[in-house]
C-alpha positions as CSV (number, residue, x, y, z in Angstrom):
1,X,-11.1,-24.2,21.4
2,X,-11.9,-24.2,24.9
3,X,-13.3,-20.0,25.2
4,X,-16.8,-21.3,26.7
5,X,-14.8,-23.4,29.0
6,X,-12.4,-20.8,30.0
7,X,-15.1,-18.1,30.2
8,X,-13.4,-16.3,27.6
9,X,-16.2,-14.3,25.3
10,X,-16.4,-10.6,23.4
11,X,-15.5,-9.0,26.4
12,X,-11.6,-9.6,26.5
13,X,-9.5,-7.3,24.3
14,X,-8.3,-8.9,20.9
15,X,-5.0,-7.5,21.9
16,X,-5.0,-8.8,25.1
17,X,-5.4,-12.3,23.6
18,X,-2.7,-11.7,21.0
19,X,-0.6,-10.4,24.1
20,X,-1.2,-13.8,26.5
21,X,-0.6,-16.2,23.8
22,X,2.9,-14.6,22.8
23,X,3.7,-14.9,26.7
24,X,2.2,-18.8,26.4
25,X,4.4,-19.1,23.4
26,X,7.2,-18.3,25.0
27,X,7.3,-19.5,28.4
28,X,5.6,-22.9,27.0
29,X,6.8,-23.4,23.9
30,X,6.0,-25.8,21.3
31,X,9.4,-27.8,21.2
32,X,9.5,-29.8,17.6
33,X,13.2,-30.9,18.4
34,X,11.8,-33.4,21.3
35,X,10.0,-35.2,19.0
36,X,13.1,-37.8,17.6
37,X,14.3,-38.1,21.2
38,X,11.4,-38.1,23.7
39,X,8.8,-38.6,21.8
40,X,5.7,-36.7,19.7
41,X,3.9,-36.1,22.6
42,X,7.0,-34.2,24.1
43,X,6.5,-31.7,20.8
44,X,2.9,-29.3,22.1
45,X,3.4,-26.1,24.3
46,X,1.3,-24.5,26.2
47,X,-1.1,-22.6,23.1
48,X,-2.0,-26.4,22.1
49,X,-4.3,-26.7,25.5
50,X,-5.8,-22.9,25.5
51,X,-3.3,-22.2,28.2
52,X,-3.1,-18.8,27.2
53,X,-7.0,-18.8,27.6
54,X,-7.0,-20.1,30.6
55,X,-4.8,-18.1,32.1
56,X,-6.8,-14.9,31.1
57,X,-9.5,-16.0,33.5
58,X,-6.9,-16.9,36.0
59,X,-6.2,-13.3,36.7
60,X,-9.4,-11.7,35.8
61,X,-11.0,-13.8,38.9
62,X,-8.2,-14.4,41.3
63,X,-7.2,-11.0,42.6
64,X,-9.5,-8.6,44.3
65,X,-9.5,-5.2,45.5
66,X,-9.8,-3.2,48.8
67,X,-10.2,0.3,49.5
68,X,-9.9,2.6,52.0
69,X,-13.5,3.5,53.5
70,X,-15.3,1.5,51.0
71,X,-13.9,-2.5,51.6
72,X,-14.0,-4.9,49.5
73,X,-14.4,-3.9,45.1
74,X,-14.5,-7.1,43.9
75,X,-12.2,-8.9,41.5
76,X,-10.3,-6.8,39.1
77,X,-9.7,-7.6,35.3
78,X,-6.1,-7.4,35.3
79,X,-5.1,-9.2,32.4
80,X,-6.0,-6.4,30.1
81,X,-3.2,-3.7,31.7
82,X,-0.8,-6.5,32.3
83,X,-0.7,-6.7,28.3
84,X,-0.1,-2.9,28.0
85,X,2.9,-3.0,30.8
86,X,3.9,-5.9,28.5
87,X,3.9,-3.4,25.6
88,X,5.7,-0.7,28.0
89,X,8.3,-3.5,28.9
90,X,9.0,-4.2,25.0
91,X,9.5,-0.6,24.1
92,X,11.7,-0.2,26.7
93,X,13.9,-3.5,25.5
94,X,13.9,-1.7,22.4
95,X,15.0,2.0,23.1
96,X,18.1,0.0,25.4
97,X,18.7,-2.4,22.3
98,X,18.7,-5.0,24.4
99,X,16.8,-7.5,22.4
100,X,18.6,-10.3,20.0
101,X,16.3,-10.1,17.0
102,X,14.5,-7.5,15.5
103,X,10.7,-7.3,15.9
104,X,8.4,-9.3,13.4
105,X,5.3,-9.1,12.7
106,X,4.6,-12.1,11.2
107,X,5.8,-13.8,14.9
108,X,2.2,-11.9,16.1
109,X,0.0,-13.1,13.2
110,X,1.3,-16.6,13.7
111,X,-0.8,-16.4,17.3
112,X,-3.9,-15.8,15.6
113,X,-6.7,-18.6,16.2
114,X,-9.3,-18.9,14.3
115,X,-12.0,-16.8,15.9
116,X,-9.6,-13.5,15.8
117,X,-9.6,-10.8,13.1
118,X,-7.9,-11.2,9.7
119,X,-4.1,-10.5,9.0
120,X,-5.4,-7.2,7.4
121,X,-7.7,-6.0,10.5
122,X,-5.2,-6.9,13.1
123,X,-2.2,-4.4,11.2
124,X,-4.8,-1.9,10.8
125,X,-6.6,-1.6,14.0
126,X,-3.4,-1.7,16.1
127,X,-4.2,-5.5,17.8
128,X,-0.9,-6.4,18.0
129,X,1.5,-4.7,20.0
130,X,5.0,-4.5,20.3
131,X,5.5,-7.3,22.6
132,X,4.1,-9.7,20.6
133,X,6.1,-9.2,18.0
134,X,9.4,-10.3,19.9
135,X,11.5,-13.2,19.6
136,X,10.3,-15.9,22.4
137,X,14.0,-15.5,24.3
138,X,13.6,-11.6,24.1
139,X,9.8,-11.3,25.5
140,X,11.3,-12.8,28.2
141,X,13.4,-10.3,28.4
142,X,10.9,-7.7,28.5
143,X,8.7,-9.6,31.0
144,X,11.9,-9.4,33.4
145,X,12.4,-5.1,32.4
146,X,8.8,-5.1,34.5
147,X,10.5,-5.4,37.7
148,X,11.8,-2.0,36.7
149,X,8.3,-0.4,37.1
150,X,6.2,1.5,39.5
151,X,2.6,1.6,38.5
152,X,-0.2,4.3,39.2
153,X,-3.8,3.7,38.7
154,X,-6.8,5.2,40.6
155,X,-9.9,2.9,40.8
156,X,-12.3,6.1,41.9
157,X,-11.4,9.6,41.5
158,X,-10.6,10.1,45.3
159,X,-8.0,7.1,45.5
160,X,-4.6,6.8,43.7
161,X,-2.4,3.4,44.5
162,X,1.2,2.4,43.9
163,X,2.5,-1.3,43.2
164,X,5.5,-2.4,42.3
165,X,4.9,-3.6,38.7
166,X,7.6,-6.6,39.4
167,X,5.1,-9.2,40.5
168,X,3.8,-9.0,37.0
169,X,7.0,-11.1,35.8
170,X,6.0,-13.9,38.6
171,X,2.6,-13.5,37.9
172,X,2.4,-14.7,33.8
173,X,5.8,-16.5,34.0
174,X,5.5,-18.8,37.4
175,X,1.8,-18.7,37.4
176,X,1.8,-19.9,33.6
177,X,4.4,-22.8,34.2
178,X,2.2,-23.5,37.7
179,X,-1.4,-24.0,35.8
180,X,0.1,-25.9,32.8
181,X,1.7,-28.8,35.2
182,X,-1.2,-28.6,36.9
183,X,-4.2,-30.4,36.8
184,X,-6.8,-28.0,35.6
185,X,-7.0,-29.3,31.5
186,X,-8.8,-32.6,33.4
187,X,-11.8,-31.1,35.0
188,X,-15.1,-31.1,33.2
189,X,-15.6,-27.7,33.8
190,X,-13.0,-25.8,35.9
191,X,-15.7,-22.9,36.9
192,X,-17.5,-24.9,39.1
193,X,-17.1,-25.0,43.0
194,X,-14.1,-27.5,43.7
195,X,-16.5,-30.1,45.2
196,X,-18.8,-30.1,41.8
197,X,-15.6,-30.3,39.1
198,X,-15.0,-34.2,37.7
199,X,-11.3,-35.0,37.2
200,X,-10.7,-38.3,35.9
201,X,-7.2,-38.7,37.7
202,X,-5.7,-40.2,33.9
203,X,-2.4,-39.0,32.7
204,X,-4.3,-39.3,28.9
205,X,-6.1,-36.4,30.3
206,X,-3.6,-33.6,31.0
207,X,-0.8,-33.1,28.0
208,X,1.8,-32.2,30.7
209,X,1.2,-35.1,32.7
210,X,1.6,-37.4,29.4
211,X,4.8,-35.3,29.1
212,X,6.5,-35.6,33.0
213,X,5.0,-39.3,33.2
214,X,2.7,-38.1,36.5
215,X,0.5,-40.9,37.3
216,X,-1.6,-38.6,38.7
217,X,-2.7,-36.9,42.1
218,X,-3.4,-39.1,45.2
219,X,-4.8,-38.8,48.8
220,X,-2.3,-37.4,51.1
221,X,-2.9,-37.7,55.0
222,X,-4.8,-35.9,57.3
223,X,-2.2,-35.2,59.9
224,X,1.7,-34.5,60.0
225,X,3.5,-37.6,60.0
226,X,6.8,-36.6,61.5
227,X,10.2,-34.9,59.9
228,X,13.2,-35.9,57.7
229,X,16.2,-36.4,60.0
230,X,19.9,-38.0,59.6
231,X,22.4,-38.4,61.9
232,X,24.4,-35.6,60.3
233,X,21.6,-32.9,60.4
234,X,20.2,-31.2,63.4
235,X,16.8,-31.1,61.2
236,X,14.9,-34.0,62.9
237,X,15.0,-34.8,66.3
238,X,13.6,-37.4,68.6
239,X,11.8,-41.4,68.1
240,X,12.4,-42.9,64.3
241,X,8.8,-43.1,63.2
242,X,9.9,-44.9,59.7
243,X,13.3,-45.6,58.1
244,X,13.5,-44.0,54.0
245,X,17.2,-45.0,53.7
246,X,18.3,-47.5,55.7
247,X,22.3,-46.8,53.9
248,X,22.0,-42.7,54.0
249,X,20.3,-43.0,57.3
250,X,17.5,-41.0,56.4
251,X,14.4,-41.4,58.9
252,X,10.8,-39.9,59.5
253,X,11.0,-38.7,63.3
254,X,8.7,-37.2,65.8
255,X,10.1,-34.0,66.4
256,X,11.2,-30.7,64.5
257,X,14.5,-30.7,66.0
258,X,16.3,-27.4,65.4
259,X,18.4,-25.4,63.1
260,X,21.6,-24.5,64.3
261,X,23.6,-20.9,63.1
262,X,26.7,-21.5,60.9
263,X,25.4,-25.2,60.0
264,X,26.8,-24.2,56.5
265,X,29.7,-22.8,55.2
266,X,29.2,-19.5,53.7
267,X,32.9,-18.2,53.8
268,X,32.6,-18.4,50.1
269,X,29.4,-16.9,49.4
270,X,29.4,-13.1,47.4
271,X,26.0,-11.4,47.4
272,X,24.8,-10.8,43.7
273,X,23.3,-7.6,44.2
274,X,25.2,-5.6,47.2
275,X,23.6,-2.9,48.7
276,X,24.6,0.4,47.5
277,X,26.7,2.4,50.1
278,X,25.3,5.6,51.5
C-alpha cells in the first residue's frame, strides 16, 4: 500500500476512500480480457497502483481558496464533498432510472483494502454510499449527471459561493486518466519539491508505461523550434527549417503563418446542443 507515500492517514473519510476507488475502478479498470491478446501486464487498472490514493491527495493539495477581504485560505480538502456530490449524482441516476444494473453492494465491499473496516462495520456505519455500489458503465453515468449541479457552500459565516458542480466530472475523470499515464508511480517520494524527487526514467517503473510501450520522458528544448507547414495549409509560413516528410511535404518553418476563415468546410456541420430560442 502506498498510504504513507500518498500522505493518506486517519484523517480521510472511510467513505471517501470507498468513494475514490469505485471512480478508479471504473475509469481505470482492471481489464482481464487483455490478458490472451496483449499480454498480462495489459490486465491491472488503476486500484493496482493506489491510484485512487493518490488521487485523494491530488485534490486535497492542488486547489486553493480566496476570499473576499481576507486573501488567500489555503488549500481546501475537496475530495471529501466530491464523494458526497458523487452520492447526490447516483441518487439522482436512480430516481430517473437511468442506470443499466441495479445497485450491489457487494460491487462496494469488493473495494475494500485491507486497512478498511470489516464487511459488517462498513453496512452498519453507512461507509459506503450509493455510488459505489454502481455498475462501473453507470458511475459513469452519474459522474456525467454532475454537470447538472449548482453547488453552495460558505467557508465563513459571512461568505456564501456558487460553482458550477460540472468540473467535478473533469476533475476525477480527466484528472484520473492524466495522473495514471503519468509519471508520478516512478518518483521515490512524490511529496518532495520537484527538484528533490528521484525518477528512474524505466518503463519497469510505471505500470502504464509498461502498458503504452513509453520509453520514457526526455529533454525537450529550450526554445521554439519553428512550425508544422505544407504546401496545402496556410499554418506555416516562411524558410524550411527541417523537412519531416519529404512525400507529404511536411516541414518545420520559421514563421506562424496564418489561419485563414472558411479554410474548412462546415456546410455540413449541425450543432449538438442548439441554443434554445427566446
Amino acid at each position: 500500500m502506498l498510504l504513507e507515500f500518498a500522505g493518506i492517514g486517519p484523517d480521510v473519510d472511510p467513505h471517501t476512500r470507498v468513494t475514490f476507488r469505485a471512480i478508479a475502478d471504473a475509469v481505470v479498470p482492471e481489464t482481464p480480457g487483455l490478458a490472451e491478446e496483449l499480454g498480462p501486464e495489459h490486465v491491472p487498472g488503476g486500484l493496482a497502483v493506489d491510484l485512487d490514493e493518490f488521487t485523494v491527495t491530488y485534490v486535497d493539495d492542488g486547489f486553493q481558496l480566496g476570499l473576499p477581504h481576507l486573501g488567500p485560505q489555503g488549500n481546501i480538502p475537496i475530495a471529501d464533498p466530491i464523494a458526497h456530490l458523487l452520492d447526490s449524482a447516483a441518487l439522482t441516476l436512480l430516481e430517473r432510472e437511468d442506470n443499466e444494473r441495479e445497485p450491489d453492494l457487494d460491487r462496494a465491499l469488493s473495494l475494500l483494502g485491507p486497512d478498511d473496516p470489516s464487511p459488517a462495520a462498513v453496512e452498519e456505519d453507512g461507509i459506503v454510499g450509493p455510488f459505489a455500489k454502481l455498475s462501473r458503465r453507470d458511475r459513469l453515468r452519474a459522474i456525467a449527471i454532475v454537470d447538472e449541479f449548482d453547488v453552495e457552500f460558505a467557508p465563513t459565516d459571512d461568505d456564501l459561493l456558487e460553482l458550477d458542480a460540472g468540473l467535478v466530472g473533469q476533475l476525477v475523470i480527466g484528472f484520473m486518466e492524466m495522473i495514471y499515464y503519468s509519471e508520478w508511480q516512478g518518483y521515490d517520494e512524490f511529496t518532495q519539491p520537484p527538484s528533490r524527487r528521484v525518477h528512474p526514467n524505466d518503463r519497469s517503473a510505471v505500470q502504464s508505461w509498461r502498458q503504452t510501450g513509453f520509453p520514457g520522458f526526455a529533454n525537450g528544448y529550450a526554445a521554439l523550434r519553428g512550425y508544422v507547414g505544407t504546401a496545402e495549409s496556410p499554418l506555416g509560413d516562411g524558410d524550411t527549417w527541417a523537412t519531416v516528410d519529404e512525400t507529404a511535404d511536411v516541414r518545420i518553418v520559421r514563421e506562424s503563418g496564418a489561419f485563414r476563415e472558411n479554410e474548412y468546410d462546415t456546410s455540413g456541420y449541425v450543432e449538438p446542443f442548439p441554443a434554445e430560442s427566446g
